[in-house]
mmCIF file as Biopython writes it, N, C-alpha, C and O atoms, coordinates in Angstrom:
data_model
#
loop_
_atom_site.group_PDB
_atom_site.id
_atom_site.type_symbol
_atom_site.label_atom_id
_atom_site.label_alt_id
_atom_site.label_comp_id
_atom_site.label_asym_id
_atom_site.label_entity_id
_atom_site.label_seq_id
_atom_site.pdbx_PDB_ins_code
_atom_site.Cartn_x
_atom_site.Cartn_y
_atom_site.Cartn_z
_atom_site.occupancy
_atom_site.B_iso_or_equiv
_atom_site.auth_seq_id
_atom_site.auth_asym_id
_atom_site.pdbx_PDB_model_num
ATOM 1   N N  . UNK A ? 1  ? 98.143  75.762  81.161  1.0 0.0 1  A 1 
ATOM 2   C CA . UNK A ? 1  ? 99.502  76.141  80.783  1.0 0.0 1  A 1 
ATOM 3   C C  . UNK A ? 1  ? 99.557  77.611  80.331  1.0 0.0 1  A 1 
ATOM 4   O O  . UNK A ? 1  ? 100.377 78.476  80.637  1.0 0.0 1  A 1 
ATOM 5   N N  . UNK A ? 2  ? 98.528  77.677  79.563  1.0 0.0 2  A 1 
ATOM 6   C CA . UNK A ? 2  ? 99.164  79.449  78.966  1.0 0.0 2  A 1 
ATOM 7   C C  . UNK A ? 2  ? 98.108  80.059  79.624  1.0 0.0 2  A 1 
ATOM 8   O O  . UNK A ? 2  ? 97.541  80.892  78.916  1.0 0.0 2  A 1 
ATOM 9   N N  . UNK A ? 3  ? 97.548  79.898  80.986  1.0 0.0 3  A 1 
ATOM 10  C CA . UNK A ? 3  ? 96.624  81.038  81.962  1.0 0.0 3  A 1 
ATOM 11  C C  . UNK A ? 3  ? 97.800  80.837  82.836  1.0 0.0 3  A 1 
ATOM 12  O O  . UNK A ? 3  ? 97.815  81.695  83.719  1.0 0.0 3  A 1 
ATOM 13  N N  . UNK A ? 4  ? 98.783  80.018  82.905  1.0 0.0 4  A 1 
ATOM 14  C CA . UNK A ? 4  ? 99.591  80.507  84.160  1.0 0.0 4  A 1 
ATOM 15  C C  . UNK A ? 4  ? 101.076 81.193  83.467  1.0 0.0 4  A 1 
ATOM 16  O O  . UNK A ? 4  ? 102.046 81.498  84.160  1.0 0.0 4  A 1 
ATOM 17  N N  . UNK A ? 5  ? 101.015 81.345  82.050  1.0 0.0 5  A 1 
ATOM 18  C CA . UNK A ? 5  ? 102.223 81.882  81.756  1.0 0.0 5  A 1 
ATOM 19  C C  . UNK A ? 5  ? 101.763 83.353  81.707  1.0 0.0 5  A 1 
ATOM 20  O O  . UNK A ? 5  ? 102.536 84.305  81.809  1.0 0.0 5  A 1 
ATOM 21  N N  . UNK A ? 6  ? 100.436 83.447  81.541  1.0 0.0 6  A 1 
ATOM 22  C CA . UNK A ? 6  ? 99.805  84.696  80.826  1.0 0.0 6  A 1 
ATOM 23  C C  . UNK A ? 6  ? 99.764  85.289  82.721  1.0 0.0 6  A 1 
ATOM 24  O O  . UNK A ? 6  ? 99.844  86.510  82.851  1.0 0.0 6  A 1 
ATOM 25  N N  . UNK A ? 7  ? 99.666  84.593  83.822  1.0 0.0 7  A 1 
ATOM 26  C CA . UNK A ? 7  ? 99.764  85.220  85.426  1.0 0.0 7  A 1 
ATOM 27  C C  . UNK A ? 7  ? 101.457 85.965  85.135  1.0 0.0 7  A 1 
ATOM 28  O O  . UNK A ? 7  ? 101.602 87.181  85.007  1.0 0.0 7  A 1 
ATOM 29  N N  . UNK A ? 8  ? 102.187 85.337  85.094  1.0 0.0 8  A 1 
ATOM 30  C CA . UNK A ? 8  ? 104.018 85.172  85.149  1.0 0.0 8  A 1 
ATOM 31  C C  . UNK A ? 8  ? 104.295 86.375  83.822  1.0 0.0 8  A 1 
ATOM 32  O O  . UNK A ? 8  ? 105.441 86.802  83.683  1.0 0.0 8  A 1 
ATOM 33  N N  . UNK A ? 9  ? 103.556 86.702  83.204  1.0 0.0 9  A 1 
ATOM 34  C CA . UNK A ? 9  ? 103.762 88.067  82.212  1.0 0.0 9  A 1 
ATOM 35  C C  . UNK A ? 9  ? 103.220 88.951  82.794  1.0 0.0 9  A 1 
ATOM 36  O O  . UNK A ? 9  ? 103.891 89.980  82.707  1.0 0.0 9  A 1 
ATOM 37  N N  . UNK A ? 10 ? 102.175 89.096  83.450  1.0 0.0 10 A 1 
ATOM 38  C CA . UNK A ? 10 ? 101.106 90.368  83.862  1.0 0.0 10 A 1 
ATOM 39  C C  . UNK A ? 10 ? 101.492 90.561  85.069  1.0 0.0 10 A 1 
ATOM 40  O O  . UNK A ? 10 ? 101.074 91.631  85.513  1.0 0.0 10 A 1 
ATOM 41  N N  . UNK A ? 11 ? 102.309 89.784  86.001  1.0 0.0 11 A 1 
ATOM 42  C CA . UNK A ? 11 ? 102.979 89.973  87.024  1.0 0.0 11 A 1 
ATOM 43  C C  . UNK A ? 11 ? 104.410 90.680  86.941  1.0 0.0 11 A 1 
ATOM 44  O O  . UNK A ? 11 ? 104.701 91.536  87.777  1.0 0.0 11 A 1 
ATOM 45  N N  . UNK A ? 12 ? 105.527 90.224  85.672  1.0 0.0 12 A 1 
ATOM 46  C CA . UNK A ? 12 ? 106.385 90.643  85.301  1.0 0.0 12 A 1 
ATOM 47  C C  . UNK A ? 12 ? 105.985 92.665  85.073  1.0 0.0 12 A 1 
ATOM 48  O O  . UNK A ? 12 ? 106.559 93.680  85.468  1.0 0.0 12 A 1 
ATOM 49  N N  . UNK A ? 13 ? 104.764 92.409  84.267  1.0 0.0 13 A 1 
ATOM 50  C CA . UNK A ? 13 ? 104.456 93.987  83.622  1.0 0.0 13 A 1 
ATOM 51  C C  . UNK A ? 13 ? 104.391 94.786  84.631  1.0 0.0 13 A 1 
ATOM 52  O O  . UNK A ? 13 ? 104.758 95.956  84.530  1.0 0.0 13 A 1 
ATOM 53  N N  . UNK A ? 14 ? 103.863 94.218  85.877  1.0 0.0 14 A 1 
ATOM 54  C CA . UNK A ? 14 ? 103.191 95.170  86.659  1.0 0.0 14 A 1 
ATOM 55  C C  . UNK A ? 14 ? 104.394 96.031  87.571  1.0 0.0 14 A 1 
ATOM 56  O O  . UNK A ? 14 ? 104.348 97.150  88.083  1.0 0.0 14 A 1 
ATOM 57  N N  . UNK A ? 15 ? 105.723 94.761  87.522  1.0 0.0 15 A 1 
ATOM 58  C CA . UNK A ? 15 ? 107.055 94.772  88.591  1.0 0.0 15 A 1 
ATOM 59  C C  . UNK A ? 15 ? 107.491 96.797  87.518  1.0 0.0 15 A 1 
ATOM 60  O O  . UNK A ? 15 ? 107.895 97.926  87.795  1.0 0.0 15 A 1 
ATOM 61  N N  . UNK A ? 16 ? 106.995 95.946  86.263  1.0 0.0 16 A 1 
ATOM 62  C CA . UNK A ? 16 ? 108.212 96.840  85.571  1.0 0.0 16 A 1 
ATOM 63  C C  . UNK A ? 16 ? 106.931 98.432  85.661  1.0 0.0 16 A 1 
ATOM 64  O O  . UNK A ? 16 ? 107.315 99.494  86.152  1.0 0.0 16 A 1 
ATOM 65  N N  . UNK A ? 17 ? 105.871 98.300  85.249  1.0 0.0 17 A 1 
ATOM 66  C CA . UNK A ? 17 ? 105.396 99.358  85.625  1.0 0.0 17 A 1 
ATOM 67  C C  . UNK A ? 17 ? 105.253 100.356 86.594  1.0 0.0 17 A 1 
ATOM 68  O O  . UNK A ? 17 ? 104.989 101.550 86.449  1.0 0.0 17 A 1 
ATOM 69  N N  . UNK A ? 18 ? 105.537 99.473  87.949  1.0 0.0 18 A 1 
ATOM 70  C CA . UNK A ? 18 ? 105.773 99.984  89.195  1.0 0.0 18 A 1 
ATOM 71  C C  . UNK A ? 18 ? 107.302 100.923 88.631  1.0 0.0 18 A 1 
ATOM 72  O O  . UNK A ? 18 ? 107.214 102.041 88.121  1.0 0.0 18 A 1 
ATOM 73  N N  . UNK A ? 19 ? 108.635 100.195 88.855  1.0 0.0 19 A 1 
ATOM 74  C CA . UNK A ? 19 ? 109.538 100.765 88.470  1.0 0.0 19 A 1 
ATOM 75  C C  . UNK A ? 19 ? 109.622 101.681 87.740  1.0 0.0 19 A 1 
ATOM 76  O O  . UNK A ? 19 ? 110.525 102.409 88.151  1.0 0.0 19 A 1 
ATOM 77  N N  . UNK A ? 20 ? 108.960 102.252 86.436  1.0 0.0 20 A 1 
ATOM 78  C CA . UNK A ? 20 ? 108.972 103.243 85.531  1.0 0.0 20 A 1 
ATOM 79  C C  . UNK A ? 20 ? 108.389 104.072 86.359  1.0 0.0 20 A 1 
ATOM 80  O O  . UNK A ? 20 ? 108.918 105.078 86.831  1.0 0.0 20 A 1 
ATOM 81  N N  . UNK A ? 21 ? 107.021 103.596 86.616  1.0 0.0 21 A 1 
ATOM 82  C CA . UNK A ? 21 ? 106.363 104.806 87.373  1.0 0.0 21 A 1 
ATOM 83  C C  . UNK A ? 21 ? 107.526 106.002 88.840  1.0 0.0 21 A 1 
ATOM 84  O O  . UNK A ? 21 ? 107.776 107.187 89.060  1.0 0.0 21 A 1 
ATOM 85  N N  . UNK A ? 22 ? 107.824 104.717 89.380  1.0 0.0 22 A 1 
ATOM 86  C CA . UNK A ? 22 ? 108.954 105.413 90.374  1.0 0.0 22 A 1 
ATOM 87  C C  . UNK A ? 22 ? 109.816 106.438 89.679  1.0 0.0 22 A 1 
ATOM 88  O O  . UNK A ? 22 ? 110.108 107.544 90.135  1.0 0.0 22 A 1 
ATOM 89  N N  . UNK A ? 23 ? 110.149 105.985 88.640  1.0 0.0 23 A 1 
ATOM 90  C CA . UNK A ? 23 ? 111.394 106.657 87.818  1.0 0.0 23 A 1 
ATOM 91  C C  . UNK A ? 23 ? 111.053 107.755 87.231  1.0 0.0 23 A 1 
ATOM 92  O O  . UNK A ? 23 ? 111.806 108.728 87.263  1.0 0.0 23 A 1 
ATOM 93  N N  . UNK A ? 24 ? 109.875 107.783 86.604  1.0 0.0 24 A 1 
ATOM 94  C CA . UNK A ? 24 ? 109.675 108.707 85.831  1.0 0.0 24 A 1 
ATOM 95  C C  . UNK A ? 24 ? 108.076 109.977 87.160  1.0 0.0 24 A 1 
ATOM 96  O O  . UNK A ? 24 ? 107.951 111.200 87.093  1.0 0.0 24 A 1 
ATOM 97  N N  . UNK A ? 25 ? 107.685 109.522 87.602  1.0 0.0 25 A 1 
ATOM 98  C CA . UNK A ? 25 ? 106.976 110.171 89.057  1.0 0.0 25 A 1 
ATOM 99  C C  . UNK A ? 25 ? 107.777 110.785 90.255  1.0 0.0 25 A 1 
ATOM 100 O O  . UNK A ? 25 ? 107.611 111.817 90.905  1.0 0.0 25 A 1 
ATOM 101 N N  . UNK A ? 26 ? 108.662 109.828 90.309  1.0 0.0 26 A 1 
ATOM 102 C CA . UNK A ? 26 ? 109.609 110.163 91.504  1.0 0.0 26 A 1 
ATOM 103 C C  . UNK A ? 26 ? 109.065 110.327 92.592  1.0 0.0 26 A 1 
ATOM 104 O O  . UNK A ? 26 ? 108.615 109.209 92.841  1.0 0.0 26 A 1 
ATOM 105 N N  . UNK A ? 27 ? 108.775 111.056 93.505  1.0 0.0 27 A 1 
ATOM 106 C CA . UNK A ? 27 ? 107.922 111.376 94.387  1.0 0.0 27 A 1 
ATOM 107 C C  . UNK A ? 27 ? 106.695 111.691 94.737  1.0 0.0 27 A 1 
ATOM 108 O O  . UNK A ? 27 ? 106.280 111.895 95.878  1.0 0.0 27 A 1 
ATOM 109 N N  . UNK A ? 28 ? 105.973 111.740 93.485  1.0 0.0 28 A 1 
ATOM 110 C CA . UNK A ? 28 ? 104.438 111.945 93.517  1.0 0.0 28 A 1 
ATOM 111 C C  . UNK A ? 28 ? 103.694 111.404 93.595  1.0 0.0 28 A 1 
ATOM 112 O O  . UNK A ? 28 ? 102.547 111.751 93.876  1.0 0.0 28 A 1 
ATOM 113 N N  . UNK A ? 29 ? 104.160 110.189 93.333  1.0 0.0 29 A 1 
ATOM 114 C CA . UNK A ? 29 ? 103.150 108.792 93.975  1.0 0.0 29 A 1 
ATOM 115 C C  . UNK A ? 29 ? 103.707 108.038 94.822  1.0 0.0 29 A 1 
ATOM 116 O O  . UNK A ? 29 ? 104.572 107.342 94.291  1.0 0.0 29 A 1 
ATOM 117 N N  . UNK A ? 30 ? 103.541 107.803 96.361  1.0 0.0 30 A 1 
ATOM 118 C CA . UNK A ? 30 ? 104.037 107.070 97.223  1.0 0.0 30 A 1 
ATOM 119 C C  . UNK A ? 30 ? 102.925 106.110 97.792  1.0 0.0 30 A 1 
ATOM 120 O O  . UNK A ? 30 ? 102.121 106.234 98.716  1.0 0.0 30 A 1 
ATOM 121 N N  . UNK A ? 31 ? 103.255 104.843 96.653  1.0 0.0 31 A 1 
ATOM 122 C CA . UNK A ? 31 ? 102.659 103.597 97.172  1.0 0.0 31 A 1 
ATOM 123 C C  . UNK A ? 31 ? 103.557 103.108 98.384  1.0 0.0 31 A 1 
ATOM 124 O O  . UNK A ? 31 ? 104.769 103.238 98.209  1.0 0.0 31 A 1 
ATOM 125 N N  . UNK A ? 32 ? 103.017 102.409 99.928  1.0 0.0 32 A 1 
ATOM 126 C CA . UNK A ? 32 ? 103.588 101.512 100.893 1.0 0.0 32 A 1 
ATOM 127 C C  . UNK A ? 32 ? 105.005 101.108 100.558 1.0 0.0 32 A 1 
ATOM 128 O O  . UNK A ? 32 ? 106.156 101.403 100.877 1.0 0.0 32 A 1 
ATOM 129 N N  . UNK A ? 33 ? 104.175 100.064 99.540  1.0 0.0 33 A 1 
ATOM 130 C CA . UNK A ? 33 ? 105.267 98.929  99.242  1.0 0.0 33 A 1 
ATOM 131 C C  . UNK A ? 33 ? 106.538 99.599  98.329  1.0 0.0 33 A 1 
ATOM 132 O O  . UNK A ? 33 ? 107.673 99.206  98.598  1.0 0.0 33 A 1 
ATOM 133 N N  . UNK A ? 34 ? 106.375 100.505 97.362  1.0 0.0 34 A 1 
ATOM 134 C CA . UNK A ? 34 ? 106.865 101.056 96.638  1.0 0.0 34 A 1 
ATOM 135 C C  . UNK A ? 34 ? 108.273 101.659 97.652  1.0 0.0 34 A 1 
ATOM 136 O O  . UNK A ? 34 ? 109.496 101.580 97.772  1.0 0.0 34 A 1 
ATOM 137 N N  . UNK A ? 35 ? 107.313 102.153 98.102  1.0 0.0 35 A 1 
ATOM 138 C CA . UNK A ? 35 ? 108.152 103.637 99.454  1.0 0.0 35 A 1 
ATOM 139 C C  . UNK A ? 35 ? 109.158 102.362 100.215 1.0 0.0 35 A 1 
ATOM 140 O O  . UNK A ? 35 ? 110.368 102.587 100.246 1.0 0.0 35 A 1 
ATOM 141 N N  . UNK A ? 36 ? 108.768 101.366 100.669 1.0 0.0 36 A 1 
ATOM 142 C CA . UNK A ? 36 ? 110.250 100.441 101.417 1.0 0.0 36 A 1 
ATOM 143 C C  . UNK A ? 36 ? 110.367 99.842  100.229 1.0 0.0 36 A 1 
ATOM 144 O O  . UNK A ? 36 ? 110.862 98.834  100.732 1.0 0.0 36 A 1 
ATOM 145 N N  . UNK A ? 37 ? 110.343 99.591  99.121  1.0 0.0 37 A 1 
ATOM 146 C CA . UNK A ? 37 ? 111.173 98.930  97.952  1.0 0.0 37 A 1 
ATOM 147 C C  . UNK A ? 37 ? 112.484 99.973  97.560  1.0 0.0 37 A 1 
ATOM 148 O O  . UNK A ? 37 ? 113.595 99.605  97.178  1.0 0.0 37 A 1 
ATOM 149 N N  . UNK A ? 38 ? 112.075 101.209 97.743  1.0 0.0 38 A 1 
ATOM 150 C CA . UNK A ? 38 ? 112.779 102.121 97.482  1.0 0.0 38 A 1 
ATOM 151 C C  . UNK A ? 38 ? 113.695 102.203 98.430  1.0 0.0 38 A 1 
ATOM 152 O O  . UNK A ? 38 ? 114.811 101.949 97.976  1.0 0.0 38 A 1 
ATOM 153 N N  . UNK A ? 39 ? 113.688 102.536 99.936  1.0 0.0 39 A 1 
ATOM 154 C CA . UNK A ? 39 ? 114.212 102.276 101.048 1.0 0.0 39 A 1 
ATOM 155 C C  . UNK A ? 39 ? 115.420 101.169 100.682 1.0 0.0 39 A 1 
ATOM 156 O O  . UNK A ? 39 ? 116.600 101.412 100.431 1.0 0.0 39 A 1 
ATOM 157 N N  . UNK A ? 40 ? 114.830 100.054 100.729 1.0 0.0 40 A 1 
ATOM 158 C CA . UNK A ? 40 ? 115.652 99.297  100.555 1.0 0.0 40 A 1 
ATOM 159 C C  . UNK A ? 40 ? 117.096 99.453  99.490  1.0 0.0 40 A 1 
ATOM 160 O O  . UNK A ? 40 ? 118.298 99.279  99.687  1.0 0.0 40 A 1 
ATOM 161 N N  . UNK A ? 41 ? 116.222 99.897  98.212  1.0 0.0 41 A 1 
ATOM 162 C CA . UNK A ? 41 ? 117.079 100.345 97.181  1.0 0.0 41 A 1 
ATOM 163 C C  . UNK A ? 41 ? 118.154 101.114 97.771  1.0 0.0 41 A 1 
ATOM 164 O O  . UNK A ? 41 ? 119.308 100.689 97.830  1.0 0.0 41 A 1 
ATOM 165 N N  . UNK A ? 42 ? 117.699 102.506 98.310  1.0 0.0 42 A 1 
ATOM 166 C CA . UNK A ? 42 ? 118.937 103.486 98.327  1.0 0.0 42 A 1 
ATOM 167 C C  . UNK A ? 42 ? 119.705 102.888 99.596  1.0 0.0 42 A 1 
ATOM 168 O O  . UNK A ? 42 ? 120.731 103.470 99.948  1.0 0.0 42 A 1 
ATOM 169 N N  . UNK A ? 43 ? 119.249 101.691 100.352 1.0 0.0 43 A 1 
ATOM 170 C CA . UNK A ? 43 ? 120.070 101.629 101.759 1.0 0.0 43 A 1 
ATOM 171 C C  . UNK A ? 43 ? 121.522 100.762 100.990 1.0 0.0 43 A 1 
ATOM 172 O O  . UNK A ? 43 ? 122.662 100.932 101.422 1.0 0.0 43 A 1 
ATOM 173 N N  . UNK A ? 44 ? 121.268 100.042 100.063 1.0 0.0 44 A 1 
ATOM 174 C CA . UNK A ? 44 ? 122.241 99.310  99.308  1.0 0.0 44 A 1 
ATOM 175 C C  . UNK A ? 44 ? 123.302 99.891  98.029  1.0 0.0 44 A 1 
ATOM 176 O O  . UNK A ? 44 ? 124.457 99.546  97.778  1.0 0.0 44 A 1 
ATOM 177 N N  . UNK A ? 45 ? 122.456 100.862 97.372  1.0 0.0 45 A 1 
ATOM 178 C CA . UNK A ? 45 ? 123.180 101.653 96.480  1.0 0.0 45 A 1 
ATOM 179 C C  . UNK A ? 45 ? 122.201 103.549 96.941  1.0 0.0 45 A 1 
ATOM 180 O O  . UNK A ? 45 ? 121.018 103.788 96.699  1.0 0.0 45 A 1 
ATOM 181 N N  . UNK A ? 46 ? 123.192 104.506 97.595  1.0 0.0 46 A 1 
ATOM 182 C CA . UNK A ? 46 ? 122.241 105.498 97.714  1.0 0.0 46 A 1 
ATOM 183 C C  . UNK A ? 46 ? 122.209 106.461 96.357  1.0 0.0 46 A 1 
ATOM 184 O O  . UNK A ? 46 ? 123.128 106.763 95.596  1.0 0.0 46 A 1 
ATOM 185 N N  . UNK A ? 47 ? 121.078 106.755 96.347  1.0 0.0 47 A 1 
ATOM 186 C CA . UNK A ? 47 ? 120.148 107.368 95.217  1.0 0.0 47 A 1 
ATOM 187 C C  . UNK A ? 47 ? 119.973 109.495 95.364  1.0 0.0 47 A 1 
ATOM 188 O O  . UNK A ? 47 ? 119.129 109.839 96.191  1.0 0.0 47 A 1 
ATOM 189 N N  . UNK A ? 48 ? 120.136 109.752 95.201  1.0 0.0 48 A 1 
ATOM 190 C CA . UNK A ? 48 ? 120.136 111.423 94.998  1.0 0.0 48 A 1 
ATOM 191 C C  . UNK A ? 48 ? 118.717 111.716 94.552  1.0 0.0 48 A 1 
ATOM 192 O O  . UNK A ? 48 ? 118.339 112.000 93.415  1.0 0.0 48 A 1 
ATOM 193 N N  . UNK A ? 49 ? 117.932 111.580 95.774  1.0 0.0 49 A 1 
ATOM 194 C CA . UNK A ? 49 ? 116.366 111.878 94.766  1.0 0.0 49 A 1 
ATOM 195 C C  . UNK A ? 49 ? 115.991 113.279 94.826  1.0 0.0 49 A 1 
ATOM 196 O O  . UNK A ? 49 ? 116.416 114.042 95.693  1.0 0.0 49 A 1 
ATOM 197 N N  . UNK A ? 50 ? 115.118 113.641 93.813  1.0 0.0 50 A 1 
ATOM 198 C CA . UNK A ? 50 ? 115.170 114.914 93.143  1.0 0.0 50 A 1 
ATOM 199 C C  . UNK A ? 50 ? 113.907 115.905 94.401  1.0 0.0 50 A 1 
ATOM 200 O O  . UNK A ? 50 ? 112.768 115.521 94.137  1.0 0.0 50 A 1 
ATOM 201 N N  . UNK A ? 51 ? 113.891 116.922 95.516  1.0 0.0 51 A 1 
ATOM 202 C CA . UNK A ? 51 ? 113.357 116.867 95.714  1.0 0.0 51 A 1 
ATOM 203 C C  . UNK A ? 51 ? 112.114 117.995 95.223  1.0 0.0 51 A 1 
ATOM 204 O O  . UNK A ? 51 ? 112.411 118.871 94.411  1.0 0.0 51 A 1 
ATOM 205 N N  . UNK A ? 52 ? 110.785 117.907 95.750  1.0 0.0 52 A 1 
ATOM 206 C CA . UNK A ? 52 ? 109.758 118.072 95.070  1.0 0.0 52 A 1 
ATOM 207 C C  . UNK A ? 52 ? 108.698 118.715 96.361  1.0 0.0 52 A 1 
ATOM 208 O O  . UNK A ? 52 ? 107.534 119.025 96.107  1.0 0.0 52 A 1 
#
């Protein structure tokens, strides 16, 4: 029970770490998955990214 809540937190952390990192990196780190998560993002709401 609490090794699979403790998966479902460290999975949560990692969503949100990704995200900060995007936010606060912006373009300097282009992970795959990151790079079409983002895609996706601005195809639905577009985004003004800062360029670099």
């Amino acid at each position: 029970m609490r090794l699979k809540q403790k998966g479902k937190l460290a999975k949560l952390g990692e969503a949100l770490k990704r995200k900060k990192l995007l936010r606060s990196r912006g373009r300097q780190l282009i992970i795959p998955s990151l790079a079409a998560l983002e895609k996706e993002l601005s195809a639905t709401r577009p985004v003004r990214a800062p360029h670099e």
